[in-house]
C-alpha positions as protocol buffer text, in pm:
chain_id: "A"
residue {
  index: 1
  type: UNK
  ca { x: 1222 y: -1298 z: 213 }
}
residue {
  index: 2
  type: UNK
  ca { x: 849 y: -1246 z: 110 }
}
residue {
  index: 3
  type: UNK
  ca { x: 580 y: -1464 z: 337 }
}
residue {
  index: 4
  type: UNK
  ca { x: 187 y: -1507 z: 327 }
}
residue {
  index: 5
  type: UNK
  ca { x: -28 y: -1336 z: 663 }
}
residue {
  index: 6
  type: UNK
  ca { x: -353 y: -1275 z: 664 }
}
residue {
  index: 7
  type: UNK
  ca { x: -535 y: -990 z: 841 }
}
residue {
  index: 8
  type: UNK
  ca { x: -825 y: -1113 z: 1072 }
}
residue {
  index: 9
  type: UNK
  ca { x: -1081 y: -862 z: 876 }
}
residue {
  index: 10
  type: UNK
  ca { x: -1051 y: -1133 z: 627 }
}
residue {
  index: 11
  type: UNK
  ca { x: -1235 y: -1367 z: 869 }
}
residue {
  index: 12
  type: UNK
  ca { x: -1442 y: -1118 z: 1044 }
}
residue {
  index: 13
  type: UNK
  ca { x: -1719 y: -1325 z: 1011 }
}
residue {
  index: 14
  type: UNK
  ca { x: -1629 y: -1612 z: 1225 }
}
residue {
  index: 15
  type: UNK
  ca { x: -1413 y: -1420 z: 1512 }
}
residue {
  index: 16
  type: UNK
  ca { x: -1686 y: -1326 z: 1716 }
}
residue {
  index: 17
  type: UNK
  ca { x: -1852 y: -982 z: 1845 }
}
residue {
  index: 18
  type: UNK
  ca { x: -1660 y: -703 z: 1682 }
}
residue {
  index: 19
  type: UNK
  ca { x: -1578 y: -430 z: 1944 }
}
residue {
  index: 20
  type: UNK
  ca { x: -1545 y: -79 z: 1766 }
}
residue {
  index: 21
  type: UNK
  ca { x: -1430 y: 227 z: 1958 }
}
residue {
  index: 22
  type: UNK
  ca { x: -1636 y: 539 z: 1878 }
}
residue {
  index: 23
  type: UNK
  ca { x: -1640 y: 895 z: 2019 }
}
residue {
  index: 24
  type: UNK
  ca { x: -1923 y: 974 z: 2227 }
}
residue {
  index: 25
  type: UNK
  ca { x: -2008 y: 1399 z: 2175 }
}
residue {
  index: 26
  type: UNK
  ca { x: -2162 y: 1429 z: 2489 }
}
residue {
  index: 27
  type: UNK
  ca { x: -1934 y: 1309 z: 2708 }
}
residue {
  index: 28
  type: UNK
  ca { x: -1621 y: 1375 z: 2485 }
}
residue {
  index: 29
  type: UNK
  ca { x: -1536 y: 1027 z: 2560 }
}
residue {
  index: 30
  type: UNK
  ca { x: -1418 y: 691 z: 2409 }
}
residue {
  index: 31
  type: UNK
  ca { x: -1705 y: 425 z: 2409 }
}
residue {
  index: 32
  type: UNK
  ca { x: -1724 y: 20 z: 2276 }
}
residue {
  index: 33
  type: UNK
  ca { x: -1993 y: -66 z: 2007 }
}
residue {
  index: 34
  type: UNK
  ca { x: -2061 y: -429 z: 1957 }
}
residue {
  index: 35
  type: UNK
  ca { x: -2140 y: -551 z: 1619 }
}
residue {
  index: 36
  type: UNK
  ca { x: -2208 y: -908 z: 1736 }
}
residue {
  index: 37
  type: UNK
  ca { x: -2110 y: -1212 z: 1450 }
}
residue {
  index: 38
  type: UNK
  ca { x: -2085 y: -1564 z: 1465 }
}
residue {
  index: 39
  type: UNK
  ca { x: -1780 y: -1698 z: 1693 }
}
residue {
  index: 40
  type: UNK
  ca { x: -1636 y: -2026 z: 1476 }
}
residue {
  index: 41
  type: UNK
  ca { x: -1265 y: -1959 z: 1594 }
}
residue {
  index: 42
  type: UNK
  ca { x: -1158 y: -1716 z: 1903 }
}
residue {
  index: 43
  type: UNK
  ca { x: -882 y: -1521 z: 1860 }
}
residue {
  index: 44
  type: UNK
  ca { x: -617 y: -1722 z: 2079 }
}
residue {
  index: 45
  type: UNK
  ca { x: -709 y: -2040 z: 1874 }
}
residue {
  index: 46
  type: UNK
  ca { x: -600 y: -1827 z: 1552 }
}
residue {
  index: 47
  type: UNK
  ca { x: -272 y: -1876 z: 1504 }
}
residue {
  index: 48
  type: UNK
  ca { x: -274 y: -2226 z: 1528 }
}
residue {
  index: 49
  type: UNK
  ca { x: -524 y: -2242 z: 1253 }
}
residue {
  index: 50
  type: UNK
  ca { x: -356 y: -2000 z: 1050 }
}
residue {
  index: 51
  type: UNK
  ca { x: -45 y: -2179 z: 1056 }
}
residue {
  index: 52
  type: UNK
  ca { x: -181 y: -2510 z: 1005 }
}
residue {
  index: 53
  type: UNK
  ca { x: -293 y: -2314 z: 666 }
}
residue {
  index: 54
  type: UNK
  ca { x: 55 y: -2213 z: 574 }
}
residue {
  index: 55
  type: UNK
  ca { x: 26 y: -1892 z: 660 }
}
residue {
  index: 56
  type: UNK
  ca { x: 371 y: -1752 z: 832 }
}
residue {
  index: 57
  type: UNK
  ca { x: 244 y: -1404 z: 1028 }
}
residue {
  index: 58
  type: UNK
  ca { x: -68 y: -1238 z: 1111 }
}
residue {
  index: 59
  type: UNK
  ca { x: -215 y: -880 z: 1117 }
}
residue {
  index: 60
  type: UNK
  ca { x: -483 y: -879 z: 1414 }
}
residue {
  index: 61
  type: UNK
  ca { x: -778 y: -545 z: 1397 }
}
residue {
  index: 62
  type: UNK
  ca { x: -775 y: -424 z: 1748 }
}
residue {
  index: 63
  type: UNK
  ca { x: -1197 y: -462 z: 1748 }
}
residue {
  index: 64
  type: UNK
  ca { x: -1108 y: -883 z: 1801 }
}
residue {
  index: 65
  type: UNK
  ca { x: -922 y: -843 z: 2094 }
}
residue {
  index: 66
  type: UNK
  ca { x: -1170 y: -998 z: 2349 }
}
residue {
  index: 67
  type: UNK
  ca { x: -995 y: -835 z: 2657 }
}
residue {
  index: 68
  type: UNK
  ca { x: -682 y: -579 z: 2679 }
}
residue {
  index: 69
  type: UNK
  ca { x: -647 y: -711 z: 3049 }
}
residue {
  index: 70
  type: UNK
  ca { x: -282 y: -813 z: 3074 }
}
residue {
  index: 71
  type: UNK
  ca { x: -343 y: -1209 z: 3163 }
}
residue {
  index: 72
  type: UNK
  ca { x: -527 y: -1235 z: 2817 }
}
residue {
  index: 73
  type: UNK
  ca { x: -267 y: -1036 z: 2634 }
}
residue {
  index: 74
  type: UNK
  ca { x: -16 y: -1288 z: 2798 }
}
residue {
  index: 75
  type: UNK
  ca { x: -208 y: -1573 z: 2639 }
}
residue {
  index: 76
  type: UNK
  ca { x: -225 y: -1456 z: 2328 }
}
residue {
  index: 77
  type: UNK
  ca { x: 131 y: -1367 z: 2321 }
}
residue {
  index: 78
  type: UNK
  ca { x: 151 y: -1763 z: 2407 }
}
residue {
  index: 79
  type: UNK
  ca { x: -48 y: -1818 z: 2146 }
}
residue {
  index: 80
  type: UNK
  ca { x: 171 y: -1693 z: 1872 }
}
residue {
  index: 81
  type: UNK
  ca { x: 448 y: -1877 z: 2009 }
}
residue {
  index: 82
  type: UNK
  ca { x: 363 y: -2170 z: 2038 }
}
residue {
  index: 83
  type: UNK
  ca { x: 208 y: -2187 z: 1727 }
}
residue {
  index: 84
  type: UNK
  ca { x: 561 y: -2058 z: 1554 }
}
residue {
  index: 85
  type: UNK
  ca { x: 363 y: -1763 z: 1380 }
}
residue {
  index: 86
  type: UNK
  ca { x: 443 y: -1400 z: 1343 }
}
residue {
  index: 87
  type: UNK
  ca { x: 254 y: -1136 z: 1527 }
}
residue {
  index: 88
  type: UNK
  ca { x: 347 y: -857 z: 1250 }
}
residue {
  index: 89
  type: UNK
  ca { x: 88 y: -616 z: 1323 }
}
residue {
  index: 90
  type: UNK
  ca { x: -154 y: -500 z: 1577 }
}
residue {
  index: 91
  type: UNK
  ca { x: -429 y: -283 z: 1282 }
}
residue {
  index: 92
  type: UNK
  ca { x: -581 y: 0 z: 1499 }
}
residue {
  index: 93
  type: UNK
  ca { x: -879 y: 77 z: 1314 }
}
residue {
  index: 94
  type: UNK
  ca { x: -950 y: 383 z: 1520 }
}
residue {
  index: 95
  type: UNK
  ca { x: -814 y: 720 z: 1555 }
}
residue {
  index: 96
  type: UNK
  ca { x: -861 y: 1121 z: 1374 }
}
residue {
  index: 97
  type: UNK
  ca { x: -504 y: 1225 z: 1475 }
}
residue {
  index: 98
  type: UNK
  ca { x: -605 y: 1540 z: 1249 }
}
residue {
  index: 99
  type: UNK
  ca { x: -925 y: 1609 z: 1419 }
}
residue {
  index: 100
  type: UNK
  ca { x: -1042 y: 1975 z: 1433 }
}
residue {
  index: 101
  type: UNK
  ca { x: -1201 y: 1888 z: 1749 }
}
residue {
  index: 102
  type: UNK
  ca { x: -881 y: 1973 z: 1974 }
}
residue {
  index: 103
  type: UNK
  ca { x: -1017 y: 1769 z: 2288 }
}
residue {
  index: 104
  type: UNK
  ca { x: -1079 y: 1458 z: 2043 }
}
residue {
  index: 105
  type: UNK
  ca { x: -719 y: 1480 z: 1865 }
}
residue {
  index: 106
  type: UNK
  ca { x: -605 y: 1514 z: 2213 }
}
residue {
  index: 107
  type: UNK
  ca { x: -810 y: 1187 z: 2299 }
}
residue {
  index: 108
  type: UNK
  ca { x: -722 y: 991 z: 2009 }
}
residue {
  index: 109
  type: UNK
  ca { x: -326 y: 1005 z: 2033 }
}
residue {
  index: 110
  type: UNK
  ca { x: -364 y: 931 z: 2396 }
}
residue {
  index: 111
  type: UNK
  ca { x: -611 y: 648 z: 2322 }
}
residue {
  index: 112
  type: UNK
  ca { x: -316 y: 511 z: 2058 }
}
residue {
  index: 113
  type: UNK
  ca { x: -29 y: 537 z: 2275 }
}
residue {
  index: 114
  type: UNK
  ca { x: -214 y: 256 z: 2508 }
}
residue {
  index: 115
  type: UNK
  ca { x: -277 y: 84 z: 2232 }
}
residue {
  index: 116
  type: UNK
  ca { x: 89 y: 66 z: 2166 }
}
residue {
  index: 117
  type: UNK
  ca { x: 123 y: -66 z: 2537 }
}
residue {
  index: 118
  type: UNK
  ca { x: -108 y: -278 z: 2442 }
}
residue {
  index: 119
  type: UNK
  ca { x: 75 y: -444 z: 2141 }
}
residue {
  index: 120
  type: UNK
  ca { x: 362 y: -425 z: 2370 }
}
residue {
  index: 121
  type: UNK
  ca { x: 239 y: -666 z: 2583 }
}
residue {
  index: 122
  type: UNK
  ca { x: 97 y: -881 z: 2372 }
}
residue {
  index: 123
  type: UNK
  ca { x: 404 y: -961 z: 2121 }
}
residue {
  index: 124
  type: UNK
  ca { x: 304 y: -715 z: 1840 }
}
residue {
  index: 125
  type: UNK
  ca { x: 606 y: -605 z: 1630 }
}
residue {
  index: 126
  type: UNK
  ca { x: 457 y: -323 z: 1475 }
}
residue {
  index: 127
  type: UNK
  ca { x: 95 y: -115 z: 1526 }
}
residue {
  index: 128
  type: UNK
  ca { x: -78 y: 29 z: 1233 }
}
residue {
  index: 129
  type: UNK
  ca { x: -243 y: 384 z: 1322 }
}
residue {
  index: 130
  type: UNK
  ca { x: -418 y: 569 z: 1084 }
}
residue {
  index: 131
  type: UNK
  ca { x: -276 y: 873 z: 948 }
}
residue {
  index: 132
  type: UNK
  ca { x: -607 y: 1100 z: 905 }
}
residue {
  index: 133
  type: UNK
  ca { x: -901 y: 1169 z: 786 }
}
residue {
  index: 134
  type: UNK
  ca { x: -822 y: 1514 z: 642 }
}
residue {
  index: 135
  type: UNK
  ca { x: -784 y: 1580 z: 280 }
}
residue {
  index: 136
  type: UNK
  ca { x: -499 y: 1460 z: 65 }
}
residue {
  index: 137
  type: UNK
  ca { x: -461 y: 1794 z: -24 }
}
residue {
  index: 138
  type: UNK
  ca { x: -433 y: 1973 z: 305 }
}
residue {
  index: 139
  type: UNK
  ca { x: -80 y: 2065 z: 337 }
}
residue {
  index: 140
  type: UNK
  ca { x: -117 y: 2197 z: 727 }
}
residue {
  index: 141
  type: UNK
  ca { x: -271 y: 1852 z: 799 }
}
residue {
  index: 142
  type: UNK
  ca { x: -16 y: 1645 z: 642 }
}
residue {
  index: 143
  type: UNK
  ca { x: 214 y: 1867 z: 851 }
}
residue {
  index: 144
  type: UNK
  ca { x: 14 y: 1774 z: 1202 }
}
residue {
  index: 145
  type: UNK
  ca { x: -36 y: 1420 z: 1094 }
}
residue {
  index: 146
  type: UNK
  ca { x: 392 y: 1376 z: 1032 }
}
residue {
  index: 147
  type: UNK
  ca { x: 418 y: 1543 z: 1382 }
}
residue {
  index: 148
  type: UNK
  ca { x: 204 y: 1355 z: 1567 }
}
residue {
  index: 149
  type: UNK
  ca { x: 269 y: 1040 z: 1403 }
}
residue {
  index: 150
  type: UNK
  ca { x: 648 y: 1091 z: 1454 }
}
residue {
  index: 151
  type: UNK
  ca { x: 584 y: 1160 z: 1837 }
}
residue {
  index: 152
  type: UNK
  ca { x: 400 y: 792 z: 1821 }
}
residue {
  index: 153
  type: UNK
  ca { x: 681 y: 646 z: 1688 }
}
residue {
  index: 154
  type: UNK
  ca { x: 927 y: 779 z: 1931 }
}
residue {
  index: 155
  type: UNK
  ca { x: 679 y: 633 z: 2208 }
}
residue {
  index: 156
  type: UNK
  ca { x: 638 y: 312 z: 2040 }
}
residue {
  index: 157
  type: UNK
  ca { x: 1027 y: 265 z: 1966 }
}
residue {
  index: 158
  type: UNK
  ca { x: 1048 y: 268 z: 2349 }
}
residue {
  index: 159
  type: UNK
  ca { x: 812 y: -4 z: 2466 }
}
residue {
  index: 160
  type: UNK
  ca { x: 964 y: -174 z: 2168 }
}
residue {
  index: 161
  type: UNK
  ca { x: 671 y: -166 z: 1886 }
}
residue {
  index: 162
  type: UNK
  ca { x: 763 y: -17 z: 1518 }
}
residue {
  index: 163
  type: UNK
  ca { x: 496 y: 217 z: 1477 }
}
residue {
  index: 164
  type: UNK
  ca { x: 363 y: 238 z: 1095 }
}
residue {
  index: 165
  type: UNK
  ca { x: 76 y: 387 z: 912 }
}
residue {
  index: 166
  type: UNK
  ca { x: -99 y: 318 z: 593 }
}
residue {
  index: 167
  type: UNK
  ca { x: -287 y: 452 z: 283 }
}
residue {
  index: 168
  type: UNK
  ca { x: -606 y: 443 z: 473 }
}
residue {
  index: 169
  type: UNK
  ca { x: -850 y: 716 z: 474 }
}
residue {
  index: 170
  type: UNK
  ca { x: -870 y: 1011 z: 356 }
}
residue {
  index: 171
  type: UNK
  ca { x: -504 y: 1154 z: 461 }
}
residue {
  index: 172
  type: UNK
  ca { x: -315 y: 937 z: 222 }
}
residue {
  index: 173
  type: UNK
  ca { x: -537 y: 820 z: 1 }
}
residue {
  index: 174
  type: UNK
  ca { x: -319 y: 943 z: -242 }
}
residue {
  index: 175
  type: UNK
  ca { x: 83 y: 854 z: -311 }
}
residue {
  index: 176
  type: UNK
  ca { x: 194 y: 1148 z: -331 }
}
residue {
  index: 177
  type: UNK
  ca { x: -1 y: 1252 z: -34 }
}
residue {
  index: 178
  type: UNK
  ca { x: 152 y: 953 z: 155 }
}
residue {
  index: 179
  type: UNK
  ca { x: 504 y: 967 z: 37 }
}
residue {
  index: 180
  type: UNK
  ca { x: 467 y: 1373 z: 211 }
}
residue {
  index: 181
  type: UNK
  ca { x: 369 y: 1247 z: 515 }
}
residue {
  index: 182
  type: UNK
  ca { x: 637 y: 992 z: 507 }
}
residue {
  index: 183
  type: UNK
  ca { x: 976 y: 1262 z: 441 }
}
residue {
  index: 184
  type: UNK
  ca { x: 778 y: 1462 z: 731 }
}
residue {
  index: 185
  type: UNK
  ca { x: 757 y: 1201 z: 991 }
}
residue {
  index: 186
  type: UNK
  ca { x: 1095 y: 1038 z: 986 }
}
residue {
  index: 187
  type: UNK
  ca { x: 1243 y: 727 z: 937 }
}
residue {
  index: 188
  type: UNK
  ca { x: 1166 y: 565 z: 1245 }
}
residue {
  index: 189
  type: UNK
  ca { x: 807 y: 564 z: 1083 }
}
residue {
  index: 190
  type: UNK
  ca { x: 670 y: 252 z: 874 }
}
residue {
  index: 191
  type: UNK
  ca { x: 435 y: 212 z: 603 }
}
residue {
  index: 192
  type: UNK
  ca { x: 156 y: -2 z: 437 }
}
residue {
  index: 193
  type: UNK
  ca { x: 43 y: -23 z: 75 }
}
residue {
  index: 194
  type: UNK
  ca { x: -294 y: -136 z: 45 }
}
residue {
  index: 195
  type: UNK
  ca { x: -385 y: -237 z: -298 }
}
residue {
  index: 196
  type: UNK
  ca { x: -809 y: -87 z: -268 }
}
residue {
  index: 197
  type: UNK
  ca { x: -712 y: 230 z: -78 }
}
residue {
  index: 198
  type: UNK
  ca { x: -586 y: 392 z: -422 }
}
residue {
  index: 199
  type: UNK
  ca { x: -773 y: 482 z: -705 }
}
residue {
  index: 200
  type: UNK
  ca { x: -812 y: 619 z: -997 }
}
residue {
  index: 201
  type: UNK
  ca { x: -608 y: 568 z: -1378 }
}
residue {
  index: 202
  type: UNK
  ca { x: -284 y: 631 z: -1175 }
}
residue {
  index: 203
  type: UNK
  ca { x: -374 y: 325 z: -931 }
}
residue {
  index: 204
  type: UNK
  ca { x: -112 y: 124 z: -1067 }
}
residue {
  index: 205
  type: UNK
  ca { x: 179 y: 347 z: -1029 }
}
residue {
  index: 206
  type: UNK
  ca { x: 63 y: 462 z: -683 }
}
residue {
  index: 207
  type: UNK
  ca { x: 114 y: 93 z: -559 }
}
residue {
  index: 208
  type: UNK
  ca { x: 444 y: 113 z: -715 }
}
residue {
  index: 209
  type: UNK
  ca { x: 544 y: 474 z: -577 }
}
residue {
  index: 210
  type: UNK
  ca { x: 444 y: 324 z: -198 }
}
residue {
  index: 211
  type: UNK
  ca { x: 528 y: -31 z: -207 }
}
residue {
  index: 212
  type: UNK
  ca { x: 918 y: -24 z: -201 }
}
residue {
  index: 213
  type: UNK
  ca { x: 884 y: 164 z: 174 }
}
residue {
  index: 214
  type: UNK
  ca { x: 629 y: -80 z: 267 }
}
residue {
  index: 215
  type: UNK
  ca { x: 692 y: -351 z: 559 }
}
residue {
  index: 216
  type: UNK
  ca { x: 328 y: -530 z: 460 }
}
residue {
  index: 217
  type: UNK
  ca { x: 129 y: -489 z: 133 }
}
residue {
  index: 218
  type: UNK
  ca { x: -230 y: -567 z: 134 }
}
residue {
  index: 219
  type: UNK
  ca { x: -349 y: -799 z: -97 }
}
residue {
  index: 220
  type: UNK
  ca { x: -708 y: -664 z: -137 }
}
residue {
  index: 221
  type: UNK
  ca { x: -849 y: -789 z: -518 }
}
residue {
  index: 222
  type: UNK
  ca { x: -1170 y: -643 z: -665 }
}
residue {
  index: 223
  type: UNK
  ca { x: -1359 y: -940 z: -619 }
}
residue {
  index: 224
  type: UNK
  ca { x: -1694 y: -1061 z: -802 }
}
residue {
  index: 225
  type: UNK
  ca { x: -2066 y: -1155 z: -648 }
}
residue {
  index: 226
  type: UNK
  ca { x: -1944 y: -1490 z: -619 }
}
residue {
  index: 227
  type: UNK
  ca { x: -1615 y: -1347 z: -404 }
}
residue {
  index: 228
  type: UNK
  ca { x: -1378 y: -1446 z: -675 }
}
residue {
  index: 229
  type: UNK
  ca { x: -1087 y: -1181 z: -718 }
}
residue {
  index: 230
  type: UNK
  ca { x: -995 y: -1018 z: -1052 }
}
residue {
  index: 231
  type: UNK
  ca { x: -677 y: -1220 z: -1147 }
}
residue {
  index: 232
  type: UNK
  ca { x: -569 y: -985 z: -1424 }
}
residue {
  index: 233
  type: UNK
  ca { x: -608 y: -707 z: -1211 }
}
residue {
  index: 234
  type: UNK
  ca { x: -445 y: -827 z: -915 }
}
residue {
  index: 235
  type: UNK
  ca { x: -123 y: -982 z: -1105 }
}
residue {
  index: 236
  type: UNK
  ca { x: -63 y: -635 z: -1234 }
}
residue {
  index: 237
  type: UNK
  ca { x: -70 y: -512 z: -873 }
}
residue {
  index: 238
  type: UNK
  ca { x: 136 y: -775 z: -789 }
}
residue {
  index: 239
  type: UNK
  ca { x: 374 y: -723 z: -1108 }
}
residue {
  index: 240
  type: UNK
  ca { x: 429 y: -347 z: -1002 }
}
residue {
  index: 241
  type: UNK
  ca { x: 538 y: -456 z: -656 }
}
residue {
  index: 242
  type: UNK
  ca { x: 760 y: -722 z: -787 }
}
residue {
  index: 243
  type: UNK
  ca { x: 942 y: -443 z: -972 }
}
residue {
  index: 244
  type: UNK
  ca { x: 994 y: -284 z: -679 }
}
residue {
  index: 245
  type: UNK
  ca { x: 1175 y: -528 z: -554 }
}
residue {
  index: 246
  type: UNK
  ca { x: 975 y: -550 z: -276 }
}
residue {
  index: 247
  type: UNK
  ca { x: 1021 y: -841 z: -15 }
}
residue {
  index: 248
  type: UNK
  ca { x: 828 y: -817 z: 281 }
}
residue {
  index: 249
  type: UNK
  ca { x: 513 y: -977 z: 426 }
}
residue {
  index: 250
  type: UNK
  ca { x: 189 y: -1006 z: 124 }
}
residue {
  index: 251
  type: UNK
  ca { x: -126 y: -975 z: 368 }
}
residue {
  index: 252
  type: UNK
  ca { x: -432 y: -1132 z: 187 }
}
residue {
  index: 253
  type: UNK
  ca { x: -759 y: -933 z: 254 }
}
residue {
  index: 254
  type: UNK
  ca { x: -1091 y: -1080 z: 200 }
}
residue {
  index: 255
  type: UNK
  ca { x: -1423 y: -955 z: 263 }
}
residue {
  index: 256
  type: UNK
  ca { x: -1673 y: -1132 z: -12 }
}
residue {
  index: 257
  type: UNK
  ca { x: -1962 y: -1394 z: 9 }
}
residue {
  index: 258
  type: UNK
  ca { x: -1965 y: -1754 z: 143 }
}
residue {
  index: 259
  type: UNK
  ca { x: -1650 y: -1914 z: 374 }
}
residue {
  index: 260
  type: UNK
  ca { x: -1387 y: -1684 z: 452 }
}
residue {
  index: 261
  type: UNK
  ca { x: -1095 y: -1949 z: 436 }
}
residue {
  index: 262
  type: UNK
  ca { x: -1219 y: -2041 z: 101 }
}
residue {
  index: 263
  type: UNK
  ca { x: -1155 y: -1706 z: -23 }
}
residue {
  index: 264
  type: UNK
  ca { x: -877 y: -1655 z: 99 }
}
residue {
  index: 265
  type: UNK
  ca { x: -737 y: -1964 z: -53 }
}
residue {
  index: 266
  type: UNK
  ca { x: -833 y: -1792 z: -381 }
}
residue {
  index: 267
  type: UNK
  ca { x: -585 y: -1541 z: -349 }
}
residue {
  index: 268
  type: UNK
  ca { x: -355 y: -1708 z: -198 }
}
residue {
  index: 269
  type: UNK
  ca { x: -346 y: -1930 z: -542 }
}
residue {
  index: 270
  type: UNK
  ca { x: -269 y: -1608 z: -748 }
}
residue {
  index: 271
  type: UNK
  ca { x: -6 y: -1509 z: -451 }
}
residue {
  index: 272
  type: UNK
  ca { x: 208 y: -1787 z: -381 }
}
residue {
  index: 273
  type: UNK
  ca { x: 408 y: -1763 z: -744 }
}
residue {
  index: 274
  type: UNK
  ca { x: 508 y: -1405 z: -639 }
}
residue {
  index: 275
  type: UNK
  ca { x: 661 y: -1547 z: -312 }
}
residue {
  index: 276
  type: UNK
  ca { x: 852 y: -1808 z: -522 }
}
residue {
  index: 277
  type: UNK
  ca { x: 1046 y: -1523 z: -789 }
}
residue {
  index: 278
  type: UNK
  ca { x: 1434 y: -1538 z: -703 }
}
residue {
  index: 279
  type: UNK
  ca { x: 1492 y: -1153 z: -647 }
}
């Protein structure tokens, strides 16, 4: 049965400092930036707010964790639980597993792996790891990213974590680029369709080609200066995935102007009909 999450880049604004992992040339070497932002709401008082919202799972970007230390995981774990709230998806928002740079591709699917311990530990059913940054069109890429990614799902399916990727960056931006990678890596391999990572006159049919192998859609509108989303535009997203007969988790995205929960109630409005349809 379909069910409302949200993705804490939709409230990125009130989280706190947001921790990004970069690669440091010189010393060929993982490194934290801090891009510091208000703190309204840590991350261990999330799920209680988001369920007090009716919102049944979440999707948390690995740059809000405020420790990876195992007694925080722990509590955040708790967290989920005893706020009866899903813990869907652990969004690493890091990671060139088709790097040229040997010593960084090398880096990067060791850096994942411990981010699948990571989810592991903390309750996470599933980690999202990008595919690439590569061209849609580069066959030999496609080819390294199915390997590697199908070697990351082997390791995650042992500590217990469904390891999926999405139509995020370059790699597979397109869906026929994606649906490649897909019959490459296996089946033990998951997927996300996010509505603003396709583009073009073919959008539409993209989200449709993707959606039916999709454990989470993204819910990102095209919103206005105000931050209200295109409700034309996003019912005939949400149309094409109906027709899919899709029925898994609808993650609302949100990144415009003013209060975050505000917009997301927005879409939510346009939503919640979709989640209603007897399939």
């Amino acid at each position: 049965m379909s069910y409302l999450s949200i993705s804490t880049w939709s409230l990125h604004r009130i989280l706190g400092p947001l921790r990004w992992t970069i690669w440091d040339t010189e010393t060929s070497s993982h490194q934290i930036s801090e891009q510091e932002q208000p703190q309204l709401l840590t991350l261990l008082e999330l799920p209680a707010e988001a369920a007090a919202r009716d919102y049944q799972a979440l999707e948390v970007c690995h740059f809000h964790f405020a420790s990876t230390e195992p007694e925080y995981l722990e509590q955040l774990k708790k967290s989920f639980h005893e706020a009866n709230i899903k813990f869907d998806t652990l969004l690493l928002d890091y990671g060139d597993i088709t790097s040229a740079d040997e010593n960084k591709r090398l880096a990067d699917l060791s850096l994942i792996k411990k981010w699948i311990d990571i989810a592991s530990l903390c309750g996470a059913k599933q980690i999202r790891v990008i595919a690439g940054e590569a061209s849609p069109t580069n066959e030999a890429a496609i080819q390294i990213s199915a390997a590697s990614l199908a070697e990351l799902a082997s390791y995650g399916a042992s500590k217990a974590v469904h390891v999926i990727t999405e139509n995020f960056k370059s790699l597979p931006s397109t869906a026929e680029s994606s649906l490649k990678l897909l019959a490459q890596a296996g089946s033990q391999l998951g997927f996300i369709t996010d509505f603003g990572n396709y583009h073009g006159e073919g959008k539409v049919e993209e989200i449709g080609a993707t959606a039916p192998l999709s454990v989470s859609v993204h819910v990102k509108p095209t919103y206005d200066q105000a931050g209200f989303p295109d409700k034309n535009e996003l019912i005939t997203f949400l149309n094409k995935v109906e027709e899919t007969g899709y029925d898994g988790a609808y993650v609302l995205i949100y990144d415009g102007p003013g209060d975050m929960w505000a917009g997301l109630e927005r879409v939510k409005a346009i939503v919640k009909p979709f989640l209603l349809t007897v399939r």
